[in-house]
Backbone bond lengths (Angstrom), bond angles and torsions (degrees), N, CA, C in turn:
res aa  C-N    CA-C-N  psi(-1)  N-CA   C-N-CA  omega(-1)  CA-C   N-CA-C  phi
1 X - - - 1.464 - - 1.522 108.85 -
2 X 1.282 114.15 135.19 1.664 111.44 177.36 1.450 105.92 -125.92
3 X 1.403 113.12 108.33 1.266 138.47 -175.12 1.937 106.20 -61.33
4 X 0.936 122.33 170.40 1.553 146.18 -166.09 1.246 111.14 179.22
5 X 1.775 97.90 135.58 1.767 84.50 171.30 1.447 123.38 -77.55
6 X 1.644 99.51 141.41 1.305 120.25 -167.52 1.857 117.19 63.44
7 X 0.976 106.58 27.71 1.723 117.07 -161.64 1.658 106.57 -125.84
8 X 0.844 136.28 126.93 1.306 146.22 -173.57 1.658 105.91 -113.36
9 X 1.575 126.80 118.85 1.476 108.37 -178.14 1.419 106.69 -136.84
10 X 1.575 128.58 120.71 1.551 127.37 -172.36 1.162 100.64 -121.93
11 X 1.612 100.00 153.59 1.652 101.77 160.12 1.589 94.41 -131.44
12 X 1.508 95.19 146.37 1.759 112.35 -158.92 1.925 87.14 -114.30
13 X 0.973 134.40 130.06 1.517 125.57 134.26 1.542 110.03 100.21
14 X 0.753 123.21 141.17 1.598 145.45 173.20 1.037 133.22 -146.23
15 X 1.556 129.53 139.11 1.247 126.50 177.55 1.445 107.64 -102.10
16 X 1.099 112.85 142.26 1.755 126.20 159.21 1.344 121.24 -91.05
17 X 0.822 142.19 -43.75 1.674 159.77 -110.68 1.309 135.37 -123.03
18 X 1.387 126.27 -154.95 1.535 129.84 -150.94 1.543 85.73 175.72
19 X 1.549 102.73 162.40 1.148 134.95 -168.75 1.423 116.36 -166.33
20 X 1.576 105.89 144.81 1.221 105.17 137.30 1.686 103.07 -145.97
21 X 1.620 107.76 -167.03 1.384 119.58 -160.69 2.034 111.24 -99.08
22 X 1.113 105.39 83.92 1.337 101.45 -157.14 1.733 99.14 -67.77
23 X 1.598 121.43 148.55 1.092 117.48 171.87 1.313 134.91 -70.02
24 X 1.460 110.67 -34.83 1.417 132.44 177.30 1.509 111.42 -48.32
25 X 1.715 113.45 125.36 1.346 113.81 174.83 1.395 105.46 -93.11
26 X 1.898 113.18 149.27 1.053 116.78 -172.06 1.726 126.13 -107.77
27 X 0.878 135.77 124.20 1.532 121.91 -175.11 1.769 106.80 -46.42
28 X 1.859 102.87 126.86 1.298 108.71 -179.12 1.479 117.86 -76.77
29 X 0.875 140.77 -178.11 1.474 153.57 -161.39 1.464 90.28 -121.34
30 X 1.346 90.11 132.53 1.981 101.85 178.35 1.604 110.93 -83.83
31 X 1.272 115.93 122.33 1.377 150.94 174.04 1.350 132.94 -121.57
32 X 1.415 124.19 150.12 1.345 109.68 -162.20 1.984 83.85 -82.78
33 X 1.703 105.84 156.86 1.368 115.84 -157.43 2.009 94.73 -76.70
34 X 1.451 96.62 -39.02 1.792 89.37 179.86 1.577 113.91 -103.98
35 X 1.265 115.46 -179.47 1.829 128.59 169.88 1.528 79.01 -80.49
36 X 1.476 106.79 146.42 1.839 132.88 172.64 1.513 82.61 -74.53
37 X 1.665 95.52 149.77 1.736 99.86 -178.27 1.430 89.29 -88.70
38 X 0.958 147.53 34.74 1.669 131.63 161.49 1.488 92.08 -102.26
39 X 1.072 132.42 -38.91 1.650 131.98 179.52 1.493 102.94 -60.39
40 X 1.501 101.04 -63.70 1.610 97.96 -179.75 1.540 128.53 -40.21
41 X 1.569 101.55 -30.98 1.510 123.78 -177.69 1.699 115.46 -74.40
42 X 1.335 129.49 -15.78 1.069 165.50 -18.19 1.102 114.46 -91.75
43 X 1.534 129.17 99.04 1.450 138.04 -158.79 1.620 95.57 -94.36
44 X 1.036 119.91 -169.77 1.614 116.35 -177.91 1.382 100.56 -101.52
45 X 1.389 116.67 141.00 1.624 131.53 165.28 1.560 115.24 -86.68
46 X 1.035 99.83 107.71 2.173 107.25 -177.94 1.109 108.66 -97.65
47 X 1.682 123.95 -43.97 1.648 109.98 -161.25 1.390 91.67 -84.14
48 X 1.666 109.23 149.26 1.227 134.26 145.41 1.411 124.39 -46.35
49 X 1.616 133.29 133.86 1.208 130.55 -153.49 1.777 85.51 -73.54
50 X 1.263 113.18 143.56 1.485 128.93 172.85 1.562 129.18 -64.11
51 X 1.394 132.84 106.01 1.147 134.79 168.80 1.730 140.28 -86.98
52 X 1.026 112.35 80.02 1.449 107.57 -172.65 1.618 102.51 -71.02
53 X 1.236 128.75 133.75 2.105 141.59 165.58 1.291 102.16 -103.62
54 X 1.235 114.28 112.42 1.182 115.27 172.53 1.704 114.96 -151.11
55 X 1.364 111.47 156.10 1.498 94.14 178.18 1.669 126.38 -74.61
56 X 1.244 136.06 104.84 1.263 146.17 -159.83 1.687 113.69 -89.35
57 X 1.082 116.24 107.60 1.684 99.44 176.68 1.140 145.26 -123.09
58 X 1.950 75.67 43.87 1.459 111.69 168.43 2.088 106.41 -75.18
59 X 1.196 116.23 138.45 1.473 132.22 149.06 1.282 133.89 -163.39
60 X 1.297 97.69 142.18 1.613 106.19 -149.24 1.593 106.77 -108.45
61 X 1.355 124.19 115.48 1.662 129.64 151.72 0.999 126.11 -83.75
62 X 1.299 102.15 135.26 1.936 105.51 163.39 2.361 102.86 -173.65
63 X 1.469 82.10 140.05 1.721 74.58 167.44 1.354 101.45 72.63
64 X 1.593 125.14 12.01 1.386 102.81 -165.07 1.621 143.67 98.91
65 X 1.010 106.78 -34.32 1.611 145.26 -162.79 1.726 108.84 -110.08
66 X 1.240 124.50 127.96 1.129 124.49 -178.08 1.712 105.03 -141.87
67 X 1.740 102.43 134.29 1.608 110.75 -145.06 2.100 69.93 -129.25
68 X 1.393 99.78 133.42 1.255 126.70 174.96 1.345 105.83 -109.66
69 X 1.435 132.09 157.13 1.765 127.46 172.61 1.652 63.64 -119.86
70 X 1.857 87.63 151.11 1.245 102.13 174.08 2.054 100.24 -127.07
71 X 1.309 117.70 -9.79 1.022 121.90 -173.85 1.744 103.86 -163.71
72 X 1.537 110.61 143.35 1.486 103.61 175.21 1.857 100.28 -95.84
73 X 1.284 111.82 152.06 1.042 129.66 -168.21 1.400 125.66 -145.01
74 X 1.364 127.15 120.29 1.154 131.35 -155.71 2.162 116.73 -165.15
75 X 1.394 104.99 127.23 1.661 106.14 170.27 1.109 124.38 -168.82
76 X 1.058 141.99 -150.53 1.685 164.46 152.19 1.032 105.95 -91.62
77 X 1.666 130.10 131.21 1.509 125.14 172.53 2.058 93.09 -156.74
78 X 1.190 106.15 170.06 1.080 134.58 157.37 1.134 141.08 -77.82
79 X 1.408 152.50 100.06 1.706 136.58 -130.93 1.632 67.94 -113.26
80 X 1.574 96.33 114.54 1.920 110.35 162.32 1.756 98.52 -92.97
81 X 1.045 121.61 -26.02 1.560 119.15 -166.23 1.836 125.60 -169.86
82 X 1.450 99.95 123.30 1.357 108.50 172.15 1.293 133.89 -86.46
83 X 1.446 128.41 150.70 1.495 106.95 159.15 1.431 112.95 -150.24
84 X 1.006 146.55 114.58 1.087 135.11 138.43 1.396 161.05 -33.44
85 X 1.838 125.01 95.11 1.391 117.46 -166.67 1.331 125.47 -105.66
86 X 1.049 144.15 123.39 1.666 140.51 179.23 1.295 109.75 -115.58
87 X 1.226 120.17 18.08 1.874 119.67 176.76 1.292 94.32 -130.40
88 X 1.588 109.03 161.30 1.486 123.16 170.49 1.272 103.36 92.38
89 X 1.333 122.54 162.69 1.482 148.14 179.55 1.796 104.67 -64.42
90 X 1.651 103.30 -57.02 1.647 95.03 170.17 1.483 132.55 -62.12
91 X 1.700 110.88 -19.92 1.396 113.45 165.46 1.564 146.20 -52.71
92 X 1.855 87.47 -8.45 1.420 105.48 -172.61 1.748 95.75 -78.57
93 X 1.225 117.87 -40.69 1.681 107.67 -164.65 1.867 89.90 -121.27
94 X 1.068 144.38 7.59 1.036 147.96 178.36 1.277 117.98 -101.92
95 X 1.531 153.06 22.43 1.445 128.56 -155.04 1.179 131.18 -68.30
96 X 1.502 122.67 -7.33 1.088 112.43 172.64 1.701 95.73 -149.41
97 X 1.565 112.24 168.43 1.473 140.70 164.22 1.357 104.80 -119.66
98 X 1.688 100.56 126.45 1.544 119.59 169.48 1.610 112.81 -127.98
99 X 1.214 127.98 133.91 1.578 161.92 -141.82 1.388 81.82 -105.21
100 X 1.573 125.77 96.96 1.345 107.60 144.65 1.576 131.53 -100.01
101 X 1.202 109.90 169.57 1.694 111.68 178.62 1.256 86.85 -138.05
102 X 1.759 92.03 158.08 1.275 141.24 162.88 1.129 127.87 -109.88
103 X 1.159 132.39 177.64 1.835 144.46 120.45 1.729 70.11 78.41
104 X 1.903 89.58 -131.40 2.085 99.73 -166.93 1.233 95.99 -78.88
105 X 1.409 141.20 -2.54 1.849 123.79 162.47 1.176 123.69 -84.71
106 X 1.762 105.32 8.96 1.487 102.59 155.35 1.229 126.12 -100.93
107 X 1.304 108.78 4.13 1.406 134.33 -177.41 1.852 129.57 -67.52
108 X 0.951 99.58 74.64 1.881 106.04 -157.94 1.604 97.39 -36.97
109 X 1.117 123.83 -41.68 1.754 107.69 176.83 1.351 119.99 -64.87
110 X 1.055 117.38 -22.29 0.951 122.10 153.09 1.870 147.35 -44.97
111 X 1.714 89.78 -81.64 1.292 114.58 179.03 1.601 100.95 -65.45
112 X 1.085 125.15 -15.40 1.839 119.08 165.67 1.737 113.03 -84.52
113 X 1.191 114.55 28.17 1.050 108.98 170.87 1.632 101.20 -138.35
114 X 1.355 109.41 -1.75 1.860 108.59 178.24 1.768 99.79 -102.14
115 X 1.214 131.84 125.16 1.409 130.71 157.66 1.130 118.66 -69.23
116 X 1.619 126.66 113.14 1.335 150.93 175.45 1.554 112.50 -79.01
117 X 1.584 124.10 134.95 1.257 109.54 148.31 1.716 93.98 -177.32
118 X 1.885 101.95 157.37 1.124 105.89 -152.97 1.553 99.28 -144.29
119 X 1.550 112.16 150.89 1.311 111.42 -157.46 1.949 107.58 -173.13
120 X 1.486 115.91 143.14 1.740 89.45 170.98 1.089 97.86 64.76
121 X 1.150 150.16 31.67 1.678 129.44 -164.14 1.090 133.06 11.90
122 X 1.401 121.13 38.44 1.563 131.77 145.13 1.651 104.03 -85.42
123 X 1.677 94.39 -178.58 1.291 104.75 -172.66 1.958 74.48 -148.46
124 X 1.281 106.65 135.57 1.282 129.57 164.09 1.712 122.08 -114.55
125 X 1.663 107.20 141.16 1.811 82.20 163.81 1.377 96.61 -152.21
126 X 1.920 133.26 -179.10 1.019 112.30 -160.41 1.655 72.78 -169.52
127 X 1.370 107.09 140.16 1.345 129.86 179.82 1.757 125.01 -139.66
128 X 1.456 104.57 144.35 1.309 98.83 177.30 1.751 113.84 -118.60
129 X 0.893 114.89 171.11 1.455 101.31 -166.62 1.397 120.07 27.74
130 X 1.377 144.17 119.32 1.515 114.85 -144.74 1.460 86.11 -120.31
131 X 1.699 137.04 154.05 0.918 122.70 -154.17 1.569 104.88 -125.86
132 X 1.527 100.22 10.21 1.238 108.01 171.45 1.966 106.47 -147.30
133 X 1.320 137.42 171.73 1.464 120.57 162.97 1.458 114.13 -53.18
134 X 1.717 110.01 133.93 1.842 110.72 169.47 1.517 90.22 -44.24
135 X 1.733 134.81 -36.53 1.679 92.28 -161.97 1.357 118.87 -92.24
136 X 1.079 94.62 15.57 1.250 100.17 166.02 1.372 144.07 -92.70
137 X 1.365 94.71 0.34 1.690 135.88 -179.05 1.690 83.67 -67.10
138 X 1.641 84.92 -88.05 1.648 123.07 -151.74 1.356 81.96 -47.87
139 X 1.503 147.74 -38.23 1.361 121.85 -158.05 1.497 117.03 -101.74
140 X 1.597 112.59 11.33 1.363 106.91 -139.69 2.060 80.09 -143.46
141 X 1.569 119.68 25.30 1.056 111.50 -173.74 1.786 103.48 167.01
142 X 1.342 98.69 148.99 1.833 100.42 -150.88 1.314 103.65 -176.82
143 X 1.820 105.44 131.35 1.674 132.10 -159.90 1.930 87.55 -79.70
144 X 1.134 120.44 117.08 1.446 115.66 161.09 1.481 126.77 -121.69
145 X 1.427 114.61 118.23 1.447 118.26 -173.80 1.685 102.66 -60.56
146 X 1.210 111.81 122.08 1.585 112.29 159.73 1.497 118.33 -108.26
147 X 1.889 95.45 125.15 1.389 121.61 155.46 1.199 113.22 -65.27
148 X 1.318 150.28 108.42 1.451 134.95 163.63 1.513 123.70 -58.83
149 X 0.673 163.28 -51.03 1.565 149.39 163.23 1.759 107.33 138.52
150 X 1.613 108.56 -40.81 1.496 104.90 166.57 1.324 97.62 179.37
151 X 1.173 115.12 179.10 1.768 119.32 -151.75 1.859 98.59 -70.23
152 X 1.373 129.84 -24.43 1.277 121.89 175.44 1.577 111.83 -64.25
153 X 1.156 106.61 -59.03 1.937 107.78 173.05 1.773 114.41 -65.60
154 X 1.653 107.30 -4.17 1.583 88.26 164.84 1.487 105.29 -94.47
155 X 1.735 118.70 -43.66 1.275 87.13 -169.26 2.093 119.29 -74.06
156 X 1.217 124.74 20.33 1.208 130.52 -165.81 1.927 87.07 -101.06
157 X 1.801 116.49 -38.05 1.493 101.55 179.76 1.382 114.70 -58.18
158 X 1.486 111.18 -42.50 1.531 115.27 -161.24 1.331 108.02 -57.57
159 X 1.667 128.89 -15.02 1.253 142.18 -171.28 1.457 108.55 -71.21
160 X 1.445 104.52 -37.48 1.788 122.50 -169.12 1.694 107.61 -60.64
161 X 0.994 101.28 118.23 1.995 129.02 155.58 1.046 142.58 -115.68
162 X 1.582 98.37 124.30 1.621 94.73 170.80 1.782 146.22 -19.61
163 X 1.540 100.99 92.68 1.181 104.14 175.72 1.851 90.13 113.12
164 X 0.841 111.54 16.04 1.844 115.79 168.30 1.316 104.20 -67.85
165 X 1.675 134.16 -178.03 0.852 148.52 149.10 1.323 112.00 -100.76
166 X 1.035 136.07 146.11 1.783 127.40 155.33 1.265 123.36 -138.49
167 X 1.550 127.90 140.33 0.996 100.28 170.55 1.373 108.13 -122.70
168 X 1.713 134.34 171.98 1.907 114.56 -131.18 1.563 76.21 -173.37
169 X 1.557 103.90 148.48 1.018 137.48 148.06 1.801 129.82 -118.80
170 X 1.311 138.62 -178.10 1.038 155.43 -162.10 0.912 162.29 52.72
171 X 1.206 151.93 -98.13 1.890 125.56 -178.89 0.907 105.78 -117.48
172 X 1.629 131.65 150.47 1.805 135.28 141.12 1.307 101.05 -66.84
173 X 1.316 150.04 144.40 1.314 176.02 56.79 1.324 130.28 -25.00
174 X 1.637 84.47 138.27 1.740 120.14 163.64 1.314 117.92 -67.21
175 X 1.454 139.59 146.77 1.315 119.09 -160.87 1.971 78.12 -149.38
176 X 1.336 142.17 125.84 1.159 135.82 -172.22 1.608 107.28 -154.06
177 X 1.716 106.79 120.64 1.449 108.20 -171.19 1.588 96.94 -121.28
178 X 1.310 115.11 154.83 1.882 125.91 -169.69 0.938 109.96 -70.77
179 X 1.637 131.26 -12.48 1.227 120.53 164.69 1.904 116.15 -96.78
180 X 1.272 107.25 38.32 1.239 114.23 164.40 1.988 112.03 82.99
181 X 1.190 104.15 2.32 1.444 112.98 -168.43 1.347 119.18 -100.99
182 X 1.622 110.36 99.46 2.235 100.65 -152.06 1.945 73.74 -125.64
183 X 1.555 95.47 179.90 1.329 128.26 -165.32 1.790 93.24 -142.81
184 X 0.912 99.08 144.35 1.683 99.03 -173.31 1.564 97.30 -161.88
185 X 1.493 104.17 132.23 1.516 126.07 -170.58 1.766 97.15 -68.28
186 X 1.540 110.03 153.38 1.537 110.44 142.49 1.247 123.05 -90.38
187 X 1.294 130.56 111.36 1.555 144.47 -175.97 1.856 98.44 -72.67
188 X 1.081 131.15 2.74 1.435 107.17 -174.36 2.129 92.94 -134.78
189 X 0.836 84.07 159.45 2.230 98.43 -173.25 1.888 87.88 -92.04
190 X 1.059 126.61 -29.89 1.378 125.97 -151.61 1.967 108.03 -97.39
191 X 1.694 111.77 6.16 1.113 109.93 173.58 1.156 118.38 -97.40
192 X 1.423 137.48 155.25 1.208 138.06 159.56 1.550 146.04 -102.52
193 X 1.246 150.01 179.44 1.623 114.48 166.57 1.256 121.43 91.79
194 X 1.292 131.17 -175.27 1.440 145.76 136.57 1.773 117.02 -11.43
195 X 0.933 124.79 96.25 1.634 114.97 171.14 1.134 110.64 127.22
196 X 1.828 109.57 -30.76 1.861 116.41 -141.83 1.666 97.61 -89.79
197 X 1.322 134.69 4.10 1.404 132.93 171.68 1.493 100.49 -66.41
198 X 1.252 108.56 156.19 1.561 134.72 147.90 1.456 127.76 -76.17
199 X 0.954 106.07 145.85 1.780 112.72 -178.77 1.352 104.31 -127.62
200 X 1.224 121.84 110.50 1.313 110.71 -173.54 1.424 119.31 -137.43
201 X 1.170 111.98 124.38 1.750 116.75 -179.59 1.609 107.60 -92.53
202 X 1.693 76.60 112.33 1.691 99.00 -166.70 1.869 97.17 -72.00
203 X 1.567 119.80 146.31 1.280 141.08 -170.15 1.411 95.60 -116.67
204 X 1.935 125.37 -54.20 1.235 92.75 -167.09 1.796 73.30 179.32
205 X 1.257 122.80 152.93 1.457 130.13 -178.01 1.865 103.85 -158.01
206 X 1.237 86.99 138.82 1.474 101.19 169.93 1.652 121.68 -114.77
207 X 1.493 101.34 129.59 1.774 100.73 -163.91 1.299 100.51 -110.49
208 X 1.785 120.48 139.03 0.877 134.15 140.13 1.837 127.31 -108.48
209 X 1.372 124.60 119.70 0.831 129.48 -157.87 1.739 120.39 -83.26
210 X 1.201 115.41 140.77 1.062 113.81 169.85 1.699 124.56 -64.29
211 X 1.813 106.73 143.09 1.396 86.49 -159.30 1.837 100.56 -95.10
C-alpha cells in the first residue's frame, strides 16, 4: 500500500494464468432465477456472494489445458468496473474482468466517492476522505476474471456495465497447462494483493442495468 496525505491507494487482484474454453457443461448452483425488485429498485446489497468448498469431481480437458472447479460460487453484486482483454494466453477463455461489490461497495454513495480503475488484470482504487474503513473496501469488493461457460453467457457478459447489478452463478477454478503454467482462483473475500482475484466460470447471470 502506498500511503499519501489524506490518500488511500490499493491494488486488489492478479492474474497468473492460462486458459482455455472447456466444452463440458457444468451443474449450476441454485439461485433465486431474478434480482429482488428492491435490488432492482436499488435497495442495498449486504450478503456476500455465496461459497460452497466442496470436493467436485468434475474436470474438464480440452486444447491441452485442464480447468478444475475448486468451489461453487454464486450472488448479487454491483459491477464497480469493466475491462476488456484480447491479448495474452488468458484472453483466449478470459475476455473480460469485472469489479464486484458487496455489503457498503454496493452502495452508490458510497462507491462515488472511491476512484476505480482497472488494467493488467488488476483492479486498483484510491480514496480520499474514505467514507467507509479501507478494510472494508478490500473486503467488501473484488477484480474477477470471467470464464463464460458457453457462447449464451458470453454474449449476455459483453452486455455488463459499470454500476449494473447482477446476479451470477458458478465455479472458482483451477486452470493447469503441461508446460507448468496454471491460473488458480482466490477461495477467500478477505485476501489482498497478488493472487486475491477470482476466476470464475460463469454458469449463468442475470442483469439489471443501471439507469
Amino acid at each position: 500500500m502506498v500511503k499519501f496525505p489524506r490518500i488511500a491507494f490499493f491494488v486488489l487482484g492478479l492474474l497468473t494464468a492460462i486458459h482455455y474454453w472447456p466444452s463440458h457443461h457444468v451443474v449450476p448452483v441454485d439461485r433465486d432465477e431474478d434480482i429482488p425488485p428492491s435490488l432492482a429498485a436499488g435497495g442495498e446489497i449486504t450478503d456476500d456472494p455465496k461459497q460452497v468448498d466442496e470436493h467436485l469431481s468434475l474436470v474438464w480437458g480440452r486444447g491441452g489445458y485442464v480447468i478444475t472447479p475448486l468451489a461453487q460460487y454464486a450472488g448479487t453484486v454491483r459491477i464497480l468496473g469493466t475491462q476488456d482483454y484480447s491479448s495474452g494466453r488468458e484472453a483466449d477463455l478470459s475476455p473480460e474482468d469485472l469489479v464486484f461489490g458487496w455489503g457498503p461497495m454496493a452502495d452508490t454513495n458510497v462507491v462515488a466517492k472511491v476512484s476505480i480503475s482497472q488494467g493488467g488484470r488488476w483492479y486498483h482504487w484510491q480514496v480520499r476522505d474514505p467514507p467507509i474503513p479501507l478494510r472494508d473496501i478490500e473486503t467488501h469488493s473484488a477484480n474477477t476474471h470471467i470464464i463464460p461457460a458457453n457462447d449464451t453467457v458470453a454474449s449476455e457478459l459483453a452486455k455488463v456495465e459499470t454500476g449494473d447489478i447482477i446476479a451470477f452463478n458458478g465455479y472458482l477454478v483451477k486452470v493447469e497447462a503441461p508446460d507448468g503454467w496454471h491460473w488458480i482462483s482466490s477461495l477467500t473475500r478477505n485476501d489482498t494483493g497478488a493472487g486475491a482475484c477470482e476466476l470464475l466460470w460463469l454458469e449463468n447471470l442475470d442483469i439489471h442495468h443501471s439507469d
